[in-house]
MARBA-225136 format. One line per field, with one value per residue (C-alpha): residue number from 1; residue in three letters; x, y negated, z. Coordinates in steps of 0.25 Angstrom, whole numbers, plus 5000, padded with zeros to 4 digits. Layout:
! residues N
resi	[NUM,...]
resn	[ALA,...]
c1	[X,...]
c2	[Y,...]
c3	[Z,...]
This chain:
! residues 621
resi	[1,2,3,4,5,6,7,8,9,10,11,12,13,14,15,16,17,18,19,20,21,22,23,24,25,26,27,28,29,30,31,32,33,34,35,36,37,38,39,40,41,42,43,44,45,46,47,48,49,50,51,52,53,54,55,56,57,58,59,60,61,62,63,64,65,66,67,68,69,70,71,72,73,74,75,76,77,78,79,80,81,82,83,84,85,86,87,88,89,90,91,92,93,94,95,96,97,98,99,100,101,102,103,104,105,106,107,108,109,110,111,112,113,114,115,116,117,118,119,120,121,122,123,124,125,126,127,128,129,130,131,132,133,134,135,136,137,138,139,140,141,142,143,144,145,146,147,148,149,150,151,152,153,154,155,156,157,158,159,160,161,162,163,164,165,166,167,168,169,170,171,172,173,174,175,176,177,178,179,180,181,182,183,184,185,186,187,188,189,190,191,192,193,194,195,196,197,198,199,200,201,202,203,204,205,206,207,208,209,210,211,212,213,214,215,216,217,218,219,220,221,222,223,224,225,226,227,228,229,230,231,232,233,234,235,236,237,238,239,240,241,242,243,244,245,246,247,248,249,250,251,252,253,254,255,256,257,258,259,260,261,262,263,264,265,266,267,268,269,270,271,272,273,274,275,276,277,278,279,280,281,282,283,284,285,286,287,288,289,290,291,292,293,294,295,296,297,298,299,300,301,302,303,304,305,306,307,308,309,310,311,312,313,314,315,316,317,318,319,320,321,322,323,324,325,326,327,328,329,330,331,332,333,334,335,336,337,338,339,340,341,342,343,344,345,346,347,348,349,350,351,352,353,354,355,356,357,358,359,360,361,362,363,364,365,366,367,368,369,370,371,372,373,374,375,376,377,378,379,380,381,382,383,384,385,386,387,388,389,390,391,392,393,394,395,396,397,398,399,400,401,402,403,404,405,406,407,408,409,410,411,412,413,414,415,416,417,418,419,420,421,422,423,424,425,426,427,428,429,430,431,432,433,434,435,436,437,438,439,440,441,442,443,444,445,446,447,448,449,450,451,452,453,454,455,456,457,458,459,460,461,462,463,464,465,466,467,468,469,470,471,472,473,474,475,476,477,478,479,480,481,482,483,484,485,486,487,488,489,490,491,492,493,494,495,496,497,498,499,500,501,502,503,504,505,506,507,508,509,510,511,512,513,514,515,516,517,518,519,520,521,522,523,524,525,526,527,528,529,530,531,532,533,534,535,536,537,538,539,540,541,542,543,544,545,546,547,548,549,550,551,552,553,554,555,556,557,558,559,560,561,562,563,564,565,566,567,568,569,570,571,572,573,574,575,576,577,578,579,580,581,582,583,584,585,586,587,588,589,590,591,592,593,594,595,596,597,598,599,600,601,602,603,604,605,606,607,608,609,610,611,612,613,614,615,616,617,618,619,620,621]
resn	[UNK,UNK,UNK,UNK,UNK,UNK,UNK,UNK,UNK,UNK,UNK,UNK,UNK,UNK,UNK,UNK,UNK,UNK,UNK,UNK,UNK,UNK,UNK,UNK,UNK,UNK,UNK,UNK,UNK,UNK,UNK,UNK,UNK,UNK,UNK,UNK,UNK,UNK,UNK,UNK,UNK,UNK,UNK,UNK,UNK,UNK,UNK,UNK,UNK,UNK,UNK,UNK,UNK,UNK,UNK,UNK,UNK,UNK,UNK,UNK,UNK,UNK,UNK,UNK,UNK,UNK,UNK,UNK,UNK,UNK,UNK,UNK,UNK,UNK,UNK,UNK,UNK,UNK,UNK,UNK,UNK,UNK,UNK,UNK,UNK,UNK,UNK,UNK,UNK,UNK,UNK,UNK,UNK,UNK,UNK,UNK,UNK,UNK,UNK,UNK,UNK,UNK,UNK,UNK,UNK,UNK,UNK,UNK,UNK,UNK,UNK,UNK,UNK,UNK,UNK,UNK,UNK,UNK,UNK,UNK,UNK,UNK,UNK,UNK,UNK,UNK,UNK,UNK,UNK,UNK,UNK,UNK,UNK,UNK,UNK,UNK,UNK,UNK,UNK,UNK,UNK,UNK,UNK,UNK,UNK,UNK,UNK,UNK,UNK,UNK,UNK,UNK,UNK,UNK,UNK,UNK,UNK,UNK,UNK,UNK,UNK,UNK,UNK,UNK,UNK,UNK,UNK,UNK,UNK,UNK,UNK,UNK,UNK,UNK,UNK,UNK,UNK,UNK,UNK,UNK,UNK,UNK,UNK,UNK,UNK,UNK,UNK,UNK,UNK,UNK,UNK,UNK,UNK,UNK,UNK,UNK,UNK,UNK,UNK,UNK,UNK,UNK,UNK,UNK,UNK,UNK,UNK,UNK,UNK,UNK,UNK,UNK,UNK,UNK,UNK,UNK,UNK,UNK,UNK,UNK,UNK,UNK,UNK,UNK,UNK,UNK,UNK,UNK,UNK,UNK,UNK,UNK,UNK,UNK,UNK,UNK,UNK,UNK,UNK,UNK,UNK,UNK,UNK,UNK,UNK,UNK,UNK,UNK,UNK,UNK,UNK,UNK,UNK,UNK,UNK,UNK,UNK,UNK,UNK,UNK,UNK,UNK,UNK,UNK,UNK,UNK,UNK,UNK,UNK,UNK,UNK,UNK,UNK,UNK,UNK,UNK,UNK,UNK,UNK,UNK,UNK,UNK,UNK,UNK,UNK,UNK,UNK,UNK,UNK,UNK,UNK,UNK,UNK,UNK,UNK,UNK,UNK,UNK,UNK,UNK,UNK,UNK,UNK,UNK,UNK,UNK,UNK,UNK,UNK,UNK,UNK,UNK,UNK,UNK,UNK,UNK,UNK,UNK,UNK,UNK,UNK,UNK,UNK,UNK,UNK,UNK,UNK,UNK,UNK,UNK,UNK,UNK,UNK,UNK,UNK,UNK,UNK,UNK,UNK,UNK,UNK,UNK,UNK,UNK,UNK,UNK,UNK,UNK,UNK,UNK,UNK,UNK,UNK,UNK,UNK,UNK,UNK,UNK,UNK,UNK,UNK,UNK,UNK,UNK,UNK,UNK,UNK,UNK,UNK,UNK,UNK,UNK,UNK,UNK,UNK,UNK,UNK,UNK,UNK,UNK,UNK,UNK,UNK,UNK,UNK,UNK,UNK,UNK,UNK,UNK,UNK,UNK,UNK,UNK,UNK,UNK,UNK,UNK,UNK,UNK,UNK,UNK,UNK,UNK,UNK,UNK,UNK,UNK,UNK,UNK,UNK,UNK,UNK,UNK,UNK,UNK,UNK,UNK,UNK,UNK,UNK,UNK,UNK,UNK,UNK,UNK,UNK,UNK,UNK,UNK,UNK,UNK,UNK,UNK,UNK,UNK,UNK,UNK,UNK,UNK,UNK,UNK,UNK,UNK,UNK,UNK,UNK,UNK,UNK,UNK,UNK,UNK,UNK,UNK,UNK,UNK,UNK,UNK,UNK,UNK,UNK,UNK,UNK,UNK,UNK,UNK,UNK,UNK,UNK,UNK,UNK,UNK,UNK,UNK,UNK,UNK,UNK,UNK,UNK,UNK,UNK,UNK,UNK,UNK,UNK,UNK,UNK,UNK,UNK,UNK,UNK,UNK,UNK,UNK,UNK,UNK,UNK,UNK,UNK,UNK,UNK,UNK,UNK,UNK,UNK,UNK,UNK,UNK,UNK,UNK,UNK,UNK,UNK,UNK,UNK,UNK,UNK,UNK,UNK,UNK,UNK,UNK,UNK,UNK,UNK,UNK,UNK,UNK,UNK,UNK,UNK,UNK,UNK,UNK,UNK,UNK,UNK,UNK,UNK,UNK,UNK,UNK,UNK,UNK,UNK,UNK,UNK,UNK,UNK,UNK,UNK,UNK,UNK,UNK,UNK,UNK,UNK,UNK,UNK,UNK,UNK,UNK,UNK,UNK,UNK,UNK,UNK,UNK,UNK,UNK,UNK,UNK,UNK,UNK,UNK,UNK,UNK,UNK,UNK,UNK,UNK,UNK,UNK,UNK,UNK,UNK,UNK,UNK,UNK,UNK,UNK,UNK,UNK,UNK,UNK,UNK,UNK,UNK,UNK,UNK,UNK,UNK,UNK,UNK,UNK,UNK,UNK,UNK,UNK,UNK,UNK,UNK,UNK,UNK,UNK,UNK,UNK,UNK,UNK,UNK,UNK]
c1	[5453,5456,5446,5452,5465,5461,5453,5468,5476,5466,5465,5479,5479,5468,5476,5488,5480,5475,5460,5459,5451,5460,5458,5444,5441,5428,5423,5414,5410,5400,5391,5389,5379,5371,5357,5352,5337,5330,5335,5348,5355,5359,5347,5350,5341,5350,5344,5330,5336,5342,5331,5324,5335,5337,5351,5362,5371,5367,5372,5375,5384,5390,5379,5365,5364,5373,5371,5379,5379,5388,5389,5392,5406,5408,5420,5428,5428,5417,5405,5409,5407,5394,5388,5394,5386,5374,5373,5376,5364,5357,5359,5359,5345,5340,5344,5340,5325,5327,5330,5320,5310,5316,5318,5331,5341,5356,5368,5382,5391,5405,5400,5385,5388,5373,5380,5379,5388,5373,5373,5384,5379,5379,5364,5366,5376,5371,5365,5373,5381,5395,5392,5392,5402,5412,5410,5411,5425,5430,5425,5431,5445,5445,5443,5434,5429,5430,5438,5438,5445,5445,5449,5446,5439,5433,5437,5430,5432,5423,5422,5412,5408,5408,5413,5399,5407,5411,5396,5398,5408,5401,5410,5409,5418,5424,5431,5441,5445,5459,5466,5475,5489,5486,5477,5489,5494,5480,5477,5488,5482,5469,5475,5485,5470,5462,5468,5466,5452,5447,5450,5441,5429,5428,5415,5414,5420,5409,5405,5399,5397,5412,5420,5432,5439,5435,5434,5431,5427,5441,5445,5431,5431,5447,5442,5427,5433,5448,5450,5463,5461,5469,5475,5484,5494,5506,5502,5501,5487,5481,5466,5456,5454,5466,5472,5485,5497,5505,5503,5498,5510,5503,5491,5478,5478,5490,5481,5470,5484,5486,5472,5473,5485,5480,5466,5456,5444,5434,5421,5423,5414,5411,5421,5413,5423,5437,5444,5456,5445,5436,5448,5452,5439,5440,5432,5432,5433,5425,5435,5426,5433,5443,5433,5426,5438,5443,5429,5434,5448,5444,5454,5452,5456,5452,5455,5443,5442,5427,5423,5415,5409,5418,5428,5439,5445,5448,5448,5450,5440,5442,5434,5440,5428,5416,5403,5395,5393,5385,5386,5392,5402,5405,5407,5416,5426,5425,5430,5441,5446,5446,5451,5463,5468,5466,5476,5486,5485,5488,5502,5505,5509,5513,5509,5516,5528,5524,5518,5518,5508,5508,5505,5493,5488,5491,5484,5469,5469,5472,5461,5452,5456,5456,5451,5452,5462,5470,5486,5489,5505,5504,5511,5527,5529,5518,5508,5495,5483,5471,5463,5474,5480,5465,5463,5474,5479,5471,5458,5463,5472,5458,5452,5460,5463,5449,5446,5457,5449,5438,5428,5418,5424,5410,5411,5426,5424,5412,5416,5431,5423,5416,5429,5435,5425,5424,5440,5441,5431,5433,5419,5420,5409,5416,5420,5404,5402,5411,5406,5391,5394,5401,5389,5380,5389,5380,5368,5358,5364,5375,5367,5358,5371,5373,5360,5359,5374,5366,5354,5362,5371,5359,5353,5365,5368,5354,5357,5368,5377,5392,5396,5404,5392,5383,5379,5381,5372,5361,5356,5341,5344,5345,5331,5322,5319,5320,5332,5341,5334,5328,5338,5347,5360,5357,5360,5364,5378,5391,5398,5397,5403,5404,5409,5412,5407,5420,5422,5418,5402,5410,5414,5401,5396,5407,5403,5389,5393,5404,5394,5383,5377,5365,5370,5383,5385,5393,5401,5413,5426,5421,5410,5396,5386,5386,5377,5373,5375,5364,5368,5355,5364,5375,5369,5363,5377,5383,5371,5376,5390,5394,5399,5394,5389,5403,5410,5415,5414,5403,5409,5398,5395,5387,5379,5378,5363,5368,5364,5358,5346,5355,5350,5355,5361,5348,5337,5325,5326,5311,5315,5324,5316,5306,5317,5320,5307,5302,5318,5316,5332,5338,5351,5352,5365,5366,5373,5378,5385,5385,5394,5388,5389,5378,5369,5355,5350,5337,5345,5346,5329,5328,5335,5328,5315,5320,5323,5310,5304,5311,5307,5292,5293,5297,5290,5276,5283]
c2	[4715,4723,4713,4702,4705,4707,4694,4685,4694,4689,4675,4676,4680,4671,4660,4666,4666,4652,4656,4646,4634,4622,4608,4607,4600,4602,4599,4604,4606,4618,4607,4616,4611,4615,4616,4609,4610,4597,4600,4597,4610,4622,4628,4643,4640,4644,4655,4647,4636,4644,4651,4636,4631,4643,4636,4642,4630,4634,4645,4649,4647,4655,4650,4650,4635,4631,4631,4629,4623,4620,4610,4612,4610,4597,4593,4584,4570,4558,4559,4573,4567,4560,4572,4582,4572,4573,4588,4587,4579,4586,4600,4594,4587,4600,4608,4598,4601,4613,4614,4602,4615,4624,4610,4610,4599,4598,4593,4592,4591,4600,4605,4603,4595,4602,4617,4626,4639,4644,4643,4651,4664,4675,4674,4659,4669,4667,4680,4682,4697,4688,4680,4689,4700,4686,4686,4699,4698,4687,4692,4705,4699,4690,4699,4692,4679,4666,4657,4641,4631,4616,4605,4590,4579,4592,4605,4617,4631,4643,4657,4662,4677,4675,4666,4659,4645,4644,4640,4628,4620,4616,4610,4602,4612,4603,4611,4607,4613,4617,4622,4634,4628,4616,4623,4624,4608,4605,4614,4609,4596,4599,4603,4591,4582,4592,4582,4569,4573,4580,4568,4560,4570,4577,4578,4590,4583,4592,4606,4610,4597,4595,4583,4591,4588,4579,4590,4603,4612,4611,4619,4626,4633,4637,4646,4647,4660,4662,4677,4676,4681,4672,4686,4686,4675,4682,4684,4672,4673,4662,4658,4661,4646,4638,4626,4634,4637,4633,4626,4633,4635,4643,4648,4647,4663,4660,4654,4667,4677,4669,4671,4685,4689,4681,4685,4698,4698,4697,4702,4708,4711,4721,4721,4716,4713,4717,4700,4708,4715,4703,4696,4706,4704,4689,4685,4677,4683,4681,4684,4686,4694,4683,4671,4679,4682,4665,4662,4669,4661,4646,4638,4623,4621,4635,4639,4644,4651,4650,4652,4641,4643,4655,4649,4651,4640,4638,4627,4619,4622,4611,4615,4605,4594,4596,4594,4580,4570,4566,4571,4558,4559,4573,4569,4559,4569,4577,4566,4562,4576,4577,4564,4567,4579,4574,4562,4571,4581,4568,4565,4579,4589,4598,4590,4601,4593,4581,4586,4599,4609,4608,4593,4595,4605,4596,4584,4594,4598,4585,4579,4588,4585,4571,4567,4553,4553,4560,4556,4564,4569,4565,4566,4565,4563,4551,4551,4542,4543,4550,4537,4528,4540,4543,4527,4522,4535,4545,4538,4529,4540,4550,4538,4537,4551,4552,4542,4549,4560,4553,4552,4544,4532,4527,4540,4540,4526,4530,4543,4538,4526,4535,4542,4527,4521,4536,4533,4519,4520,4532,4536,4553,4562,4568,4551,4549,4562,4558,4543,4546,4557,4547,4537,4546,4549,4551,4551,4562,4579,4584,4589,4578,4570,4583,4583,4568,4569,4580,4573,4560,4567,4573,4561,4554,4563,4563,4547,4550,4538,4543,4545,4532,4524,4533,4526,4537,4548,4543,4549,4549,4556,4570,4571,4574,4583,4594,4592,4590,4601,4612,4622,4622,4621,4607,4601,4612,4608,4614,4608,4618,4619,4633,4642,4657,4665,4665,4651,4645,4638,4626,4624,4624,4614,4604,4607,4604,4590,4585,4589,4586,4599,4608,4622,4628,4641,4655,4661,4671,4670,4673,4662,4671,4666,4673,4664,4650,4642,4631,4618,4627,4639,4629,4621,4635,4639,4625,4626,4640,4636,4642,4655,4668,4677,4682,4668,4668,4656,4657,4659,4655,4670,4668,4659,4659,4663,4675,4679,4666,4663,4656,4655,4654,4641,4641,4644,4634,4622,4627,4638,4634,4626,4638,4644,4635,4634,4648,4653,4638,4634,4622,4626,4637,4643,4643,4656,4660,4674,4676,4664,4651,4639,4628,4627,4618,4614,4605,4593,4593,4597,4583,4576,4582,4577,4565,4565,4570,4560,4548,4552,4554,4543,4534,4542,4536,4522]
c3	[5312,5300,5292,5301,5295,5281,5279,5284,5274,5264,5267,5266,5252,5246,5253,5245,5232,5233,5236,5247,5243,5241,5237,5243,5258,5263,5278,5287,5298,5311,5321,5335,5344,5356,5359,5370,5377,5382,5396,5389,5392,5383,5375,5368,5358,5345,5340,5341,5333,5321,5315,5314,5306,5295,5291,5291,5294,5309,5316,5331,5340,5352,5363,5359,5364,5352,5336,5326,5312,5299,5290,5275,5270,5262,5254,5261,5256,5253,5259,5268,5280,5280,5275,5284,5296,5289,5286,5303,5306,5296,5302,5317,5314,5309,5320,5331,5323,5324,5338,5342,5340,5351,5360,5359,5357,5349,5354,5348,5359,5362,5376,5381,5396,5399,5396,5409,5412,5413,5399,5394,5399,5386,5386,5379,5369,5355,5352,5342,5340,5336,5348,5359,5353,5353,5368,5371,5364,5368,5383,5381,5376,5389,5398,5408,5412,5403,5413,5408,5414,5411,5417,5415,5423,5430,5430,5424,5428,5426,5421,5412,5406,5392,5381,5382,5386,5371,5369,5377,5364,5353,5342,5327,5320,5306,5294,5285,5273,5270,5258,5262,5259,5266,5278,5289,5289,5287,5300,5308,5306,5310,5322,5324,5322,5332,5344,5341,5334,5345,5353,5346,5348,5361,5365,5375,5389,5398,5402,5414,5419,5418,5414,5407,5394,5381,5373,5384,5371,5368,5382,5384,5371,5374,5385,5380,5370,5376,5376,5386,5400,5412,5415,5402,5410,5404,5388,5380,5373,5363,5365,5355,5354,5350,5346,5340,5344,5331,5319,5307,5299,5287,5281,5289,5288,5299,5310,5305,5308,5320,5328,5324,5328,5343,5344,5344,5332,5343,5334,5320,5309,5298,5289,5277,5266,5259,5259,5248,5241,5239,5236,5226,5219,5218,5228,5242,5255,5267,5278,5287,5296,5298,5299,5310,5318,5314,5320,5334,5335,5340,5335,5337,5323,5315,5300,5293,5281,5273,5259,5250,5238,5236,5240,5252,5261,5273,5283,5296,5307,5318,5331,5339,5336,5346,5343,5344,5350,5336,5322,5316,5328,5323,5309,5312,5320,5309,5300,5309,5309,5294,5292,5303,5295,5280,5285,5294,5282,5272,5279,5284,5275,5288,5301,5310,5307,5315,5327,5333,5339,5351,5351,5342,5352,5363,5357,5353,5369,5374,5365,5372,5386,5385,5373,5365,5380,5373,5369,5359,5352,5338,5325,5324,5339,5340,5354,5354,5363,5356,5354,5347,5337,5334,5330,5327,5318,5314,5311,5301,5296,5294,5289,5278,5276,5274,5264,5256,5256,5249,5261,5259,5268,5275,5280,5285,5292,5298,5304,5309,5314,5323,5328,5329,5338,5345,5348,5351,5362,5367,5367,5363,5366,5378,5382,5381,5390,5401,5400,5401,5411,5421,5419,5425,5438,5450,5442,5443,5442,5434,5428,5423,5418,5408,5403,5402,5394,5384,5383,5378,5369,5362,5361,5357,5346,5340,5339,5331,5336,5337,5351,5354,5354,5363,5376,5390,5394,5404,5413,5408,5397,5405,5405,5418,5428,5419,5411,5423,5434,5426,5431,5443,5436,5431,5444,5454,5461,5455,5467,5478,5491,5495,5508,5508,5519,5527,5530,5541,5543,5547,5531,5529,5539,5533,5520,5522,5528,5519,5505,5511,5506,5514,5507,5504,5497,5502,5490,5490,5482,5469,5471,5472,5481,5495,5504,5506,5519,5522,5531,5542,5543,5545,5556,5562,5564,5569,5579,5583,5585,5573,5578,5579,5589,5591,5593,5579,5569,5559,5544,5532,5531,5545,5540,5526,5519,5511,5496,5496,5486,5471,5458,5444,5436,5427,5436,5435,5444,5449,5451,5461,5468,5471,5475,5485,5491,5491,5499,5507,5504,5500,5491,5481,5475,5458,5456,5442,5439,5455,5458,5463,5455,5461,5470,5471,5484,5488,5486,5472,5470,5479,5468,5455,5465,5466,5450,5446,5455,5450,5436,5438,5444,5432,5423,5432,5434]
């Protein structure tokens, strides 16, 4: 904290002195994506993958399934944005090699739609000493259970043991340089641009099988790493990811002030360097202690300080953007954000004065609820729905702002043609998602559609086409036999009906004939598995009277199979099947931490028969 404190008192004087770079724009921008294996799920294969590259544009990430990498900064203006594509595709194409060698795949996309809470156990941690003393801190700080909550088409609500849920959000992280004087109005711009952008980019409308918001990152990364417990009803506490509360009405060091006076350093480091006594002898500062401690605050749209070639500057880190669906796609977000606030900042001198806060933050959320849906509060008391401000405002004002800038106008017209087409049909990442989802309604598992959406999203991107011209997910593409059923979480039910031993057999008998269902699990109040009735013991009963001995009716503890047999969310499909046999049952509980979560019953095996029959059968046809 000491360093902590020291590094802000120093920015604060090399910001005094002048020492912050001015009259230079450069752009840039950090590509996260996750590793995939040809059954299309999760593969923690990171640390297998880095030492084939030996290039430090690559780095890890939180999970193990993810990677990172970082594309050079360029000066902003001509050709910038063309070259900022093609260092992607080039690093991308290097990595997918890379990868190929381990029988992985690459995929850019803000939540993976084949991620399974399976998957988010600490052993999928990267095994990293920063990684696992973050969660322990954040753990520690929370006092308990993650608890999330999100509600869209469907409704999501789950706890989870550590914050491992973070790993589900990747993101296409864009920087802009800023001078220090103008670094406030050009902040509070970003943030006014963070809605409607966002808007025009979701690409994350999935997790866990769930239709919830365009952009869920936005809400899942919100409690992913929030450090308030539900306990602290009465004590106002801000989250550790943020939008704001305020507009910045000083120096960037203000925002630095803010985050620590709000928040716990949650790791620290050796305190390696004297800021004042480097200063003293003419030289830079690393501030490491406070970039560290900046890297532990999320907010939406973060200031960063950084050095380049010897010399300081900050800048504008937007993390609003996710990543995918395709390079170009990517690129032309980017170039609508910095179009958006070069124009914004060419009429605005202080942009607070014509539209407050609270509508800013308004329009970012509702962006991510609803997407291009959107209607968003604009400047000077104006209101517009999020397609016809983006169109008929802000493209042509970016446009323009950006060929002011001397950007090389091929370039402009081609990446705000992409966001132009993207808005006029509607056609986002997260719109492709949800389209292609309901095209394959009432065709094959759940969790076939998933792998099928993963598959053609791979596919898609290695194409390279941007995403308003990709034709739906079909089915096909999920693969066979083995991509869809090589474990019993791919097409378990999550949809169980359950008794608790109390309650009367007759329940039971009712629920077997309105489901239609041969098995229904026993659990107590904190959902753990406690027995297992079959429609046998049920008929057994029904044929005794259903009363006991002593003329009392018969509750499901009578005739419940106790400690039934269960198994894990990942155990092998064959494995499961020899289980089967060798007990001779027909329905066995998926149990995860104690609690029951699924349950696979002879049916489904008849279905993947019938599946795997089909297909050999076309295979000989």
């Amino acid at each position: 904290m000491r360093a902590l404190l020291a590094d802000v008192r120093a920015l604060e004087r090399m910001m005094a002195e002048g020492m912050i770079e001015d009259g230079v724009r450069r752009v840039g921008a950090e590509q996260e994506v996750f590793l995939v294996n040809k059954a299309w799920h999760v593969a923690p294969a990171a640390d297998d993958i880095l030492p084939l590259l030996s290039d430090d544009h690559y780095t890890t990430e939180f999970g193990i399934f993810n990677l990172e990498f970082n594309m050079d900064p360029l000066v902003f203006g001509g050709d910038c944005l063309s070259r900022m594509e093609s260092q992607i595709n080039e690093l991308l194409l290097k990595l997918r090699v890379a990868a190929a060698k381990k029988d992985v795949e690459i995929l850019m996309v803000g939540i993976l739609p084949t991620i399974r809470k399976s998957d988010l156990g600490e052993e999928n941690m990267t095994p990293r000493a920063r990684y696992h003393a973050l969660n322990r801190a954040l753990t520690a700080l929370r006092g308990g259970t993650y608890e999330f909550y999100i509600k869209g088409v469907d409704e999501l609500l789950l706890k989870h043991d550590s914050a491992m849920l973070e790993a589900c959000n990747t993101s296409f992280q864009v920087h802009f340089q800023a001078g220090a004087k103008e670094f406030a109005n050009l902040y509070n711009i970003a943030q006014v641009a963070a809605g409607p952008v966002l808007a025009a980019a979701t690409n994350s409308p999935l997790l866990f099988g769930k239709r919830l918001w365009a952009e869920t990152r936005i809400a899942l990364f919100q409690q992913a790493v929030d450090t308030r417990s539900s306990g602290h009803h009465m004590r106002e506490r801000k989250s550790r990811v943020t939008f704001g509360n305020d507009w910045l009405r000083g120096s960037a060091a203000e925002i630095f002030k803010e985050d620590i006076a709000s928040f716990r350093a949650l790791v620290g480091i050796e305190q390696d360097e004297d800021p004042f006594e480097i200063l003293k002898r003419g030289g830079v500062p690393e501030l490491n202690a406070l970039r560290l401690f900046n890297g532990t605050v999320y907010r939406w749209n973060r200031p960063c300080y950084g050095i380049i070639d010897g010399k300081p500057h900050l800048r504008i880190e937007n993390r609003v953007l996710p990543a995918g669906p395709t390079v170009v796609d990517e690129v032309a977000n980017a170039a609508f954000w910095f179009g958006v606030i070069s124009g914004l900042s060419d009429q605005y001198d202080d942009i607070t004065q014509v539209i407050d806060f609270e509508a800013a933050s308004m329009n970012f959320m509702s962006a991510a609820r609803i997407g291009l849906s959107a209607q968003f509060h604009w400047l000077e008391g104006k209101e517009a729905p999020a397609q016809t401000l983006i169109l008929d405002t802000l493209l042509p004002m970016a446009h323009a702002a950006l060929i002011r800038r001397e950007v090389k106008a091929a370039d402009v017209d081609r990446y705000l043609g992409i966001i132009e087409h993207r808005v006029r049909t509607g056609r986002t990442g997260s719109r492709w998602m949800i389209t292609s989802l309901a095209g394959l309604k009432d065709k094959g598992t759940p969790g076939e559609r998933l792998n099928a959406l993963t598959a053609a999203s791979i596919a898609r991107q290695k194409e390279g086409l941007p995403v308003a011209e990709w034709k739906p997910a079909d089915l096909s593409e999920a693969g066979g036999w083995q991509h869809n059923y090589a474990v019993v979480e791919q097409y378990m039910v999550t949809e169980i009906y359950t008794v608790q031993p109390d309650e009367p057999i007759d329940l039971v008998a009712n629920l077997m004939e309105w489901q239609r269902i041969r098995h229904v699990p026993v659990e107590d109040q904190e959902h753990h598995l406690i027995g297992i009735v079959s429609y046998r013991a049920v008929l057994r009963a029904l044929a005794h009277g259903h009363h006991s001995l002593d003329g009392m009716p018969l509750a499901v503890a009578d005739i419940m199979k106790k400690n039934p047999l269960s198994v894990a969310p990942d155990t092998p499909t064959l494995d499961a099947i020899a289980l089967m046999r060798q007990h001779q049952i027909g329905a066995l509980p998926v149990v995860h931490n104690g609690r029951l979560i699924g349950i696979i019953t002879e049916h489904d095996f008849l279905d993947i028969a019938a599946e795997l029959l089909e297909q050999k059968l076309r295979e000989h046809a």
